[in-house]
N, C-alpha and C positions, 0 to 999 in steps of 0.2 A: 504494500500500500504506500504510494507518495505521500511525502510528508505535507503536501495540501490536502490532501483527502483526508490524513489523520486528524489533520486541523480543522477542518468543517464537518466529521465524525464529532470530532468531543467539542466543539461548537454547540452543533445540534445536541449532544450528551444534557449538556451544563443548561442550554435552553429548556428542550425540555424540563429537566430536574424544577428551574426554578417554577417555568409554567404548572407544572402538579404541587409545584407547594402551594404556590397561591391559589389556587384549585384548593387544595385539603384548607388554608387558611380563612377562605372566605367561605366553607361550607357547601360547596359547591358540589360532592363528592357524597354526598349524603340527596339521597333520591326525596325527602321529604320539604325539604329547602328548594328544588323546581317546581316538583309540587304544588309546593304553598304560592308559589310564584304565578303559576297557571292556574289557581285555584281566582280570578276575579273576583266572581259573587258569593265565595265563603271570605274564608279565613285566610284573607290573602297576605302574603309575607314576601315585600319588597326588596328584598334585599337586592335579589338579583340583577336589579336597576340601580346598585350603587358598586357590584363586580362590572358591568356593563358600562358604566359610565367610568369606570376607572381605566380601564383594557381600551375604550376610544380615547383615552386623555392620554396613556403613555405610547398607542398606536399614534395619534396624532403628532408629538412634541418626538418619538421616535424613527418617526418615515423623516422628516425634516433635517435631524440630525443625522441618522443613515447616508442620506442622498446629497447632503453637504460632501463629505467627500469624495462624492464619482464614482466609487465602487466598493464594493464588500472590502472588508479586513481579507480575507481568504479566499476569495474568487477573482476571475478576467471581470467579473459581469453582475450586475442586478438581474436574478431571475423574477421574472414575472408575468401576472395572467395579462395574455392578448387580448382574451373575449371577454365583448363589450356585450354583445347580444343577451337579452332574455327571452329564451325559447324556451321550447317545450320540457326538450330534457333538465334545464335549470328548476324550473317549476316545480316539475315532478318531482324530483330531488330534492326540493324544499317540503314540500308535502310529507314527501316520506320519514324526511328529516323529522319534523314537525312532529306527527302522531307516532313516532318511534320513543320519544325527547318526552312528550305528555305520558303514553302506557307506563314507560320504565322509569321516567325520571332522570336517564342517564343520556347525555349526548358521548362522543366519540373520546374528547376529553377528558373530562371527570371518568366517562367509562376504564379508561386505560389507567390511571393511577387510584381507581379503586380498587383493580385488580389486587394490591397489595394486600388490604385488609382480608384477600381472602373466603368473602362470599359467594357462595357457586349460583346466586343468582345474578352476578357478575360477569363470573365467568363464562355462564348463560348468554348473557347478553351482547360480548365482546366476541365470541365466536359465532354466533348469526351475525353480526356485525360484519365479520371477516368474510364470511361464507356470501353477504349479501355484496361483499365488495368484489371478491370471485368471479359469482355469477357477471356482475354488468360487465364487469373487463370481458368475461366471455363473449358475451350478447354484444359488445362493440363492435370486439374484432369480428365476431364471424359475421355481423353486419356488413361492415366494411369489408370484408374479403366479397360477400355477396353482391355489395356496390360493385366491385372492381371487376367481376367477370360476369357483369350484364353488359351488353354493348351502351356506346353513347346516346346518349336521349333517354333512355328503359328506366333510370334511376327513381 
């Protein structure tokens, strides 16, 4: 492994780490605290709007300072998303997201460093998690292999 790869390996290591603490620290890791969050007309328990408003405050004041320098500490290059578009698949993916996040309580985050504590309805959930990430890679490509050997126009 190059010693750039090691360095954007334990980059990403040390990232993460801190993102799951503040995850465990603002209770975010605990399914009853989204919950309460999507719970509007009971007992609803805000917090979630002061993790949310914290993560755009240091997202905001941190793109700013990132992009001051021209490029990564560790990279040629700023990687980032091209598309602009909201189509159909973005949608649906939001949906999914959405009644996934309400059932379980656990979005993809908090799901991965609650793995820790060791509950197998956790573990439960991080592995259809994987299993549902699987399938769409599947269902892309063999899409797009199915595009590509239709003639032009048939698409």
């Amino acid at each position: 492994m190059s010693s750039d790869r090691l360095r954007q390996s334990v980059a990403g290591l040390i990232t993460g780490f801190l993102f799951g603490l503040g995850l465990c620290l603002a209770g975010m890791t605990r399914p009853a605290v989204i919950l309460g969050f999507l719970d509007v007309a009971g007992n609803w328990n805000p917090a979630l709007v002061f993790v949310m408003a914290g993560g755009v405050t240091v997202t905001f004041f941190g793109y700013r300072l990132a992009f001051r320098r021209g490029k990564p500490l560790w990279a040629e290059s700023f990687s980032l998303p091209t598309a602009r578009a909201i189509d159909r698949p973005l949608l649906l993916g939001a949906v999914i997201f959405g009644i996934g996040w309400g059932l379980a309580g656990y979005c993809p985050g908090p799901a991965v460093t609650s793995l820790a504590g060791g509950r197998a309805g956790v573990g439960v959930f991080v592995i259809a998690m994987i299993g549902g990430m699987v399938v769409m890679r599947w269902l892309r490509k063999s899409r797009s292999a199915n595009v590509a050997l239709k003639p032009a126009g048939q698409e």
